[in-house]
N, C-alpha and C positions, 0 to 999 in steps of 0.2 A: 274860130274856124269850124264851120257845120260839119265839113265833113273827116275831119281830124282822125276821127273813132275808125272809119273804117279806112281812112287812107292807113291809120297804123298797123291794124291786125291784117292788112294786105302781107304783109312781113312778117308776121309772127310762125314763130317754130309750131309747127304742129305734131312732130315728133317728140315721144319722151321715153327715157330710157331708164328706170331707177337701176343701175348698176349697182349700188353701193346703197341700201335703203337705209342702213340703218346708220349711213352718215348724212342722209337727209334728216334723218328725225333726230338724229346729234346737232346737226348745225340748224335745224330748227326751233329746237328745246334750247339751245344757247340763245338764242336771237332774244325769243322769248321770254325768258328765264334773266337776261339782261335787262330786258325792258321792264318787267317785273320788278329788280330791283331798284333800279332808278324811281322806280315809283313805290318804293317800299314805305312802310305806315310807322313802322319804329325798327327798334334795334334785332327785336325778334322777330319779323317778320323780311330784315335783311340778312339775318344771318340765315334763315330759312331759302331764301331766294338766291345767296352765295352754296349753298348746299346743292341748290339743283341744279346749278350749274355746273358744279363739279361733277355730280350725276351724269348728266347726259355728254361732257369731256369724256364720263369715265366708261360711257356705251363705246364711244369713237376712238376710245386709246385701245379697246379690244376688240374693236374690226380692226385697228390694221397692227394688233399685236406687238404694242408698245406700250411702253411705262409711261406713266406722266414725265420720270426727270429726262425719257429719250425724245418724249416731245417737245417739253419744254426747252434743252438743249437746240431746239431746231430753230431758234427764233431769237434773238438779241434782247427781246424785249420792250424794242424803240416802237412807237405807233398808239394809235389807240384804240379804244373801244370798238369804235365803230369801224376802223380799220376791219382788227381782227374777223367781226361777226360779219362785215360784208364778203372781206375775202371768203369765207368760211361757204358763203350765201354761194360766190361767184364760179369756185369751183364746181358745186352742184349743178348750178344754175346749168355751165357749158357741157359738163359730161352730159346730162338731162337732157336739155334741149336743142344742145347744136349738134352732138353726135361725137364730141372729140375725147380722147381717151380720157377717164379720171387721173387727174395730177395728186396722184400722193403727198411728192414730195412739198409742193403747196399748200395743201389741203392741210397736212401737220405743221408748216410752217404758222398758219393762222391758228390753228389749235395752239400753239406754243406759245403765241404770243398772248393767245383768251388765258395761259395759265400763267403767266407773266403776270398783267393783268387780275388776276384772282389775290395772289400774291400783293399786288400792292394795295388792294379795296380790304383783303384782311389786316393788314397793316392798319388802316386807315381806319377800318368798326374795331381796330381793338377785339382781334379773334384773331385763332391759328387756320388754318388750314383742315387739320386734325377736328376741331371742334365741328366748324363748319360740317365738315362731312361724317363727322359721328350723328350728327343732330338731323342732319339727312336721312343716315339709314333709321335713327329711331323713328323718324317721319314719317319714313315707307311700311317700315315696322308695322306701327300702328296703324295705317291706313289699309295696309296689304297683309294680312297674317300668317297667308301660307305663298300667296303669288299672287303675279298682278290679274283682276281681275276688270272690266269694264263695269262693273256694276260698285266696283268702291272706289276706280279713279270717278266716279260721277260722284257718287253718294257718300263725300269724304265727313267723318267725324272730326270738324275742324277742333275744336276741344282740346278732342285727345292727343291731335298731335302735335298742337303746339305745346300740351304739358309734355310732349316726351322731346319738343327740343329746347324748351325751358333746360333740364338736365344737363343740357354741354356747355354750360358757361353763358 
């Protein structure tokens, strides 16, 4: 169909609204941070990639001033992967671009179910939880010395921090 492209963006929202930004760069950094793992290269470069996902869960449990076990709580745990990170997607998506209030209580719903989910992939590499996200912050650690800066999320010393998540198991 030639003209497909513009019959579509006929329709598209040109309004956007980041209410909640830093649950965009939550459920963006999960998205990613998933796919990431999926395409992980060995055991230490998934338990690195299981870490930052806990991370960027763990920016989204303190925007909306909740624990991981109150989020987690929020979700049975039935679904999957791709569930989770679309739902996670869709929330944003409708606040953002259609104008409708952000849904909290769904928005944790699918968070709950990404830490369900984390839960059974540590299972499954043979890691805790615990390690995973030790091995994170020595990641950051190393990468970030005093805070984050743009010029060493570019200019990372990959070296160094995979010897400092070598350290957690």
């Amino acid at each position: 169909m030639t003209t497909y492209i513009q019959e579509a963006i006929r329709t598209e929202s040109q309004q956007f609204n980041a209410t909640r930004p830093r649950l965009l760069h939550a459920a963006l950094g999960i998205v990613t941070e998933v796919m990431e793992y999926f395409d992980n290269e060995d055991e230490i470069n998934a338990k690195e990639e299981l870490g930052d996902v806990y991370w960027y869960v763990a920016i989204a449990a303190h925007e909306l001033g909740m624990t991981f076990e109150e989020i987690k709580a929020s979700h049975d745990g039935s679904g999957t992967t791709y569930s989770a990170v679309g739902g996670l997607c869709d929330v944003l998506k409708r606040a953002s671009f259609y104008g409708v209030s952000f849904d909290t209580e769904t928005f944790t719903q699918w968070l709950g179910l990404t830490l369900h989910w984390l839960d059974r992939i540590c299972i499954y590499e043979n890691v805790t939880p615990e390690q995973c996200m030790a091995a994170n912050i020595a990641k950051l650690s190393a990468r970030f010395p005093d805070k984050f800066t743009t010029i060493n999320a570019v200019n990372r010393d990959k070296d160094a921090e995979i010897e400092a998540v070598k350290t957690f198991g």
